[in-house]
C-alpha positions as CSV (number, residue, x, y, z in Angstrom):
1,X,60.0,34.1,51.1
2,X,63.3,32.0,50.0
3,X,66.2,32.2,51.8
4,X,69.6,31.9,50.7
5,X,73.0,31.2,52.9
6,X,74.7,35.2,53.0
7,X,78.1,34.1,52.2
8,X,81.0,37.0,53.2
9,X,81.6,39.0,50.7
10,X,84.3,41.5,51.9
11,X,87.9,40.7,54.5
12,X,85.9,42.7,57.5
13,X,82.7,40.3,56.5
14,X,84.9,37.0,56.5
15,X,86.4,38.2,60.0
16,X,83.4,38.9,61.6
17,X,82.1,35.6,60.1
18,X,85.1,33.3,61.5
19,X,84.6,34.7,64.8
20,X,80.9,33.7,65.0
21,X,82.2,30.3,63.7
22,X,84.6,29.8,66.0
23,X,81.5,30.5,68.3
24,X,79.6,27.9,66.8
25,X,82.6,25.2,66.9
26,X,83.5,25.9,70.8
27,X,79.3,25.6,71.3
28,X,78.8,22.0,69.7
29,X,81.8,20.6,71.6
30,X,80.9,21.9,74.9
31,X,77.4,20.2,73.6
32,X,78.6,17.4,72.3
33,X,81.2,16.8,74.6
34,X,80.8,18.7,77.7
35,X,83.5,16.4,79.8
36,X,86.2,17.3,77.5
37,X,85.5,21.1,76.6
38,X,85.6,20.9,80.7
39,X,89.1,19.2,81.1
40,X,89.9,21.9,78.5
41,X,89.1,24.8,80.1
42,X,90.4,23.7,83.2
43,X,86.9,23.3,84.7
44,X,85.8,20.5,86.9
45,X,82.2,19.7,88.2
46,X,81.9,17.9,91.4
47,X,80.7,14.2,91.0
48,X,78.1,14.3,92.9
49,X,76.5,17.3,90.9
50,X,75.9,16.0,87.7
51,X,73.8,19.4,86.9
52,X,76.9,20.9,86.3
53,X,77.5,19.0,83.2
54,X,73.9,20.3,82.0
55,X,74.5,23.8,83.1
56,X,77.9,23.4,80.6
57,X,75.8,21.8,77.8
58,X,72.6,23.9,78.1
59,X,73.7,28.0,78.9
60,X,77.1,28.0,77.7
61,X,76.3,25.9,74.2
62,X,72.9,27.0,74.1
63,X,74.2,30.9,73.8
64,X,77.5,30.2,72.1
65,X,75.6,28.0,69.4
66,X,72.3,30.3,69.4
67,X,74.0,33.4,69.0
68,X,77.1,32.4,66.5
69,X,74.6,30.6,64.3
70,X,72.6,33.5,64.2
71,X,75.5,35.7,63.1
72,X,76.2,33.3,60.8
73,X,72.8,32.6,58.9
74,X,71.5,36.2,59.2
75,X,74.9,38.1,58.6
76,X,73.6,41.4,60.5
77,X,76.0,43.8,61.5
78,X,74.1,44.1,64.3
79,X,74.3,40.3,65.3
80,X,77.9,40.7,64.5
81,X,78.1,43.5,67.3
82,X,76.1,41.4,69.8
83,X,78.6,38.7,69.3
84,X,81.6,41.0,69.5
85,X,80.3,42.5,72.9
86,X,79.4,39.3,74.2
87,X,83.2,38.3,73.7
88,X,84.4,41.3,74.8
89,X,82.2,41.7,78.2
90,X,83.8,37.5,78.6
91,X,87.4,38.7,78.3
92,X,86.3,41.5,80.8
93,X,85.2,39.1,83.1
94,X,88.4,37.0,82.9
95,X,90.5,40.2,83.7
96,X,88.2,41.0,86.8
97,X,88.2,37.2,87.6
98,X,91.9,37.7,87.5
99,X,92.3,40.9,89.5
100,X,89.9,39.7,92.4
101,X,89.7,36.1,92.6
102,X,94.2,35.4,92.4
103,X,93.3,33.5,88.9
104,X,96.8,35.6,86.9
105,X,97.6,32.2,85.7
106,X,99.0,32.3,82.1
107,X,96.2,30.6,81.2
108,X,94.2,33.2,82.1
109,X,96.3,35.2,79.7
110,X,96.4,33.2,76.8
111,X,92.4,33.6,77.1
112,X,92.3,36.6,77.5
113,X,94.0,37.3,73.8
114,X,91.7,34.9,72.5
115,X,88.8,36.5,73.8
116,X,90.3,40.2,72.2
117,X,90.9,39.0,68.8
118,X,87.3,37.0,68.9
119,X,85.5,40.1,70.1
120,X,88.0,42.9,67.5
121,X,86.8,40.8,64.6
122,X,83.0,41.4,64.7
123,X,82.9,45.1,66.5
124,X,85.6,46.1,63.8
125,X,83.2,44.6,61.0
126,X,79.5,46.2,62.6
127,X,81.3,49.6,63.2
128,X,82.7,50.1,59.9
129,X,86.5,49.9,60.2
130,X,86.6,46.6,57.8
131,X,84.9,47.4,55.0
């Protein structure tokens, strides 16, 4: 069997695609770097905890990298709708996270769009509304 790298080959493929590679990038720095992705996204563990840096660098990269690479080497619209639910059911969880917990911080809304256009660009590619 030989494989070959499925490069995009329509606008809807290449936006789907740069969403799963935004993926990828935010998974290797929280990886790479968990400290600063954590500064970043306002996040701080406790010091005497240091299993919250792993939890950062192991479930959140681990799923961010596993799934965008995925989307990325295999180029399945299905893959592409698992990565735009995933982003979706995350800015879900910022709005309830916002409602419930008193987190309406800018911030929070400033996510929030990212998380939108991140989850519109795959789920517009796997259901057929970018060709």
């Amino acid at each position: 069997m030989e494989f070959s790298f499925p490069w995009p080959m329509s606008q809807g493929e290449w936006l789907a695609w740069s969403s799963a590679a935004v993926t990828v990038a935010l998974g290797l720095i929280l990886f790479l770097a968990p400290g600063l992705a954590f500064r970043a996204l306002r996040l701080q563990p406790h010091p005497d905890k240091p299993e919250a840096i792993a939890e950062g660098r192991s479930r959140i990269a681990g799923f961010y990298l596993g799934l965008g690479l995925c989307a990325i080497l295999l180029a399945q619209p299905l893959l592409y709708m698992a990565l735009g639910f995933s982003w979706l059911f995350t800015a879900f969880g910022r709005i309830l996270g916002m409602m419930t917990d008193g987190a309406n911080t800018p911030y929070n809304w400033v996510a929030i769009l990212v998380d939108l256009v991140l989850a519109a660009f795959p789920l517009a590619f796997a259901f057929g509304f970018l060709p």
